[in-house]
N, C-alpha and C positions, 0 to 999 in steps of 0.2 A: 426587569419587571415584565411579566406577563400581560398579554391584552386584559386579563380576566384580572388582574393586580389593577392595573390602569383604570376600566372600567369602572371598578369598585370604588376605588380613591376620588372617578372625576364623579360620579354620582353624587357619591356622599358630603365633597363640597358643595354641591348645587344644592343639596337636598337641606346641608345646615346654615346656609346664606342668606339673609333675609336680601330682600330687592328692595334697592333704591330710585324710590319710583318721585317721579317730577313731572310738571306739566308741558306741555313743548306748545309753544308758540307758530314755528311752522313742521313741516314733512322732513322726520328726521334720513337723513342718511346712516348707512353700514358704521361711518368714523365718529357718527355723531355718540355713540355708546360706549359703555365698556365692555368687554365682552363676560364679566363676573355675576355682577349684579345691578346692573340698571335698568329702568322703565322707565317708558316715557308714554306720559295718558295724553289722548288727542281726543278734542271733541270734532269729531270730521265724518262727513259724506263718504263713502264707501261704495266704490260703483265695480262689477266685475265685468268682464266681456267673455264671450263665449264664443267657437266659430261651431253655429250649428251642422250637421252632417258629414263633422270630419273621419267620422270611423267608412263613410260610405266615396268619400272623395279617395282617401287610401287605399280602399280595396278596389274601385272601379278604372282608379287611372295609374300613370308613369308614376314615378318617383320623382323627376324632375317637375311635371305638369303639378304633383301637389306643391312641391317645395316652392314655387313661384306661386302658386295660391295663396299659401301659409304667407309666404314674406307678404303680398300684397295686403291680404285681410288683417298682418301686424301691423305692417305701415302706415295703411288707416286708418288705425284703430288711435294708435301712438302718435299723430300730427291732430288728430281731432281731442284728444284728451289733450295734449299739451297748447295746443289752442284755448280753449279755455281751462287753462291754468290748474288741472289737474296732474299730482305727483304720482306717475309709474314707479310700483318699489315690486310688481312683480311680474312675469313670465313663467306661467307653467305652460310650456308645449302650446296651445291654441287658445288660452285663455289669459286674461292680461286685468290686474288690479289696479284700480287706479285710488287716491284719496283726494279729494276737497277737503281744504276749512276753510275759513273766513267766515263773515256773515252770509253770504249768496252763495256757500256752499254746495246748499239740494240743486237751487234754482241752475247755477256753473253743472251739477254734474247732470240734470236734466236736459240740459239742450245740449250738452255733447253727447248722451244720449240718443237724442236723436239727429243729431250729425251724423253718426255715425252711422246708424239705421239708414237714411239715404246716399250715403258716400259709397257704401258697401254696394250697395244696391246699381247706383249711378253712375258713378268710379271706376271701384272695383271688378265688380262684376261683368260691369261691360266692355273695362279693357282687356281681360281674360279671355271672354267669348269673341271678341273680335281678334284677335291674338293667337290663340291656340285651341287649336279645331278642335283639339280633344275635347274641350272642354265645354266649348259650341256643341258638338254634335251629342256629348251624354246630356244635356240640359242641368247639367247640376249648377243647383243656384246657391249661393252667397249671401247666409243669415247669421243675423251674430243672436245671442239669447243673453239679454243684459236686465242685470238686475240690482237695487241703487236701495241701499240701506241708511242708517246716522242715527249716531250716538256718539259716548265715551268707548274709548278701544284701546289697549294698551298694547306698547310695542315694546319687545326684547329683541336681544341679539342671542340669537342661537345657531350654536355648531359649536366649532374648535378653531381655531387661530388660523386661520388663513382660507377656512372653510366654513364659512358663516353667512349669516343674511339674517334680514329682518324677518321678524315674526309678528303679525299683528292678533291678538287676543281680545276678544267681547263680542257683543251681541250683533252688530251691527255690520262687523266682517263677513261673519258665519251666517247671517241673513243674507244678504246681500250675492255672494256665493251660491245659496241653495237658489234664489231667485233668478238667478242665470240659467240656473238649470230647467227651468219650466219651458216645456217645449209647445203646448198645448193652443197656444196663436203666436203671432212673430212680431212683437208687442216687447215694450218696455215696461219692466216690474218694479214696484215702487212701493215701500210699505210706506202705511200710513200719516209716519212720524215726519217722514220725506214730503208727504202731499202738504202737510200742515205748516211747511215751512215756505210751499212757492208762492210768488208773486202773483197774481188775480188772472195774469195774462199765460200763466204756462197751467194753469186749470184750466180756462174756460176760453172759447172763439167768441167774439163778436160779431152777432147778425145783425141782420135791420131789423128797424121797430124796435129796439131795444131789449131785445130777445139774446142767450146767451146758449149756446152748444159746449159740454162738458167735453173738453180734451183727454178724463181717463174715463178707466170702468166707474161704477160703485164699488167701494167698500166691501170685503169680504175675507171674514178669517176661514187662514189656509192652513194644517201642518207642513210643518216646514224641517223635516227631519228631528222629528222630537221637539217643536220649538214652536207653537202658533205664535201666529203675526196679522194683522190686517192689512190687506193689499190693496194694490188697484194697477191696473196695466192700461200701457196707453200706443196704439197703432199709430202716431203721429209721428211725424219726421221733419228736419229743420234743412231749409235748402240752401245748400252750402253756395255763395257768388265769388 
């Protein structure tokens, strides 16, 4: 059989298979599917990370000085999501997906949010600069662009037998994603749906006199790659002991 015989044959069963879709209780793994026709719908927090200025860390320095960067800003990223008990199902190159459910879902993927934003910062970045001159002496600094969606999202298994991975589909991914990508302040992105679900104390500070200081922006619909959302971003950071 021809690849173009193959092709045709694995298309046309995918195309005539309806999917057996079910609800998942927790963060499926790769074994947890079939790899024919199953779904699994998660109502879950959606959080991405971003390493901002990686196209400028690659062209200004070694190869080795990035790759010690990259693993640092992974390793991070990866001990602070799984800290509060968020599931890594992905690794593209410098940006990393994590999922929340539960009930404290937003609120869980909220403050590893900003873990992360001071770890990076605190951590990271200054065991790098203290380490490797290179990296001291261009001043390049160490920002992640993260961005924290929720909803329903359905997940498949996609590829071919031995070359597969999860695939998450809905609204909530695909926001969340584009929300990473907003480079505009260095700030945590957060649509609406997200704000509506945290706790009184990860909105607002407590002053004296009884007075309260807002932790995000105001409300504001943004297009979001074909897609308006209402956002709000927030410059606060949680300081890891």
């Amino acid at each position: 059989m021809t690849l173009h015989d193959e092709l045709e044959e694995a298309v046309d069963k995918i195309a005539l298979t309806k999917l057996n879709v079910r609800y998942g209780r927790s963060v499926p793994d790769v074994q947890d599917f079939n790899l024919s026709n199953e779904g699994i719908k998660l109502d879950a927090a959606y959080m991405y990370v971003d390493l901002v200025g990686s196209t400028r860390l690659e062209a200004d320095h070694e190869e080795e000085t990035v790759a010690r960067s990259l693993k640092a800003f992974l390793t991070t990223v990866t001990k602070v999501i799984l800290h509060y008990k968020g599931e890594i199902r992905s690794f593209d190159g410098d940006r990393v997906m994590a999922i929340f459910i539960g009930d404290d879902k937003c609120a869980r993927a909220v403050r590893a949010a900003w873990a992360i934003r001071w770890a990076i910062e605190n951590i990271a970045q200054y065991t790098l600069w203290a380490t490797i001159d290179e990296l001291f002496n261009s001043k390049w600094k160490m920002q992640a662009g993260i961005g924290i969606d929720t909803g329903f999202a359905m997940l498949i298994r996609g590829g071919v037998r031995d070359n597969n991975d999860i695939v998450s589909i809905g609204y909530a991914p695909n926001i969340a994603a584009k929300l990473s990508d907003i480079r505009t302040k260095n700030a945590t992105y957060i649509t609406e749906d997200v704000w509506e679900e945290l706790p009184f104390e990860l909105k607002y500070k407590e002053l004296a006199n009884d007075n309260y200081e807002a932790k995000w922006s105001t409300a504001r619909y943004q297009d979001l790659g074909g897609r308006t959302a209402q956002i709000r971003f927030s410059t606060y950071w949680l300081i890891l002991k």
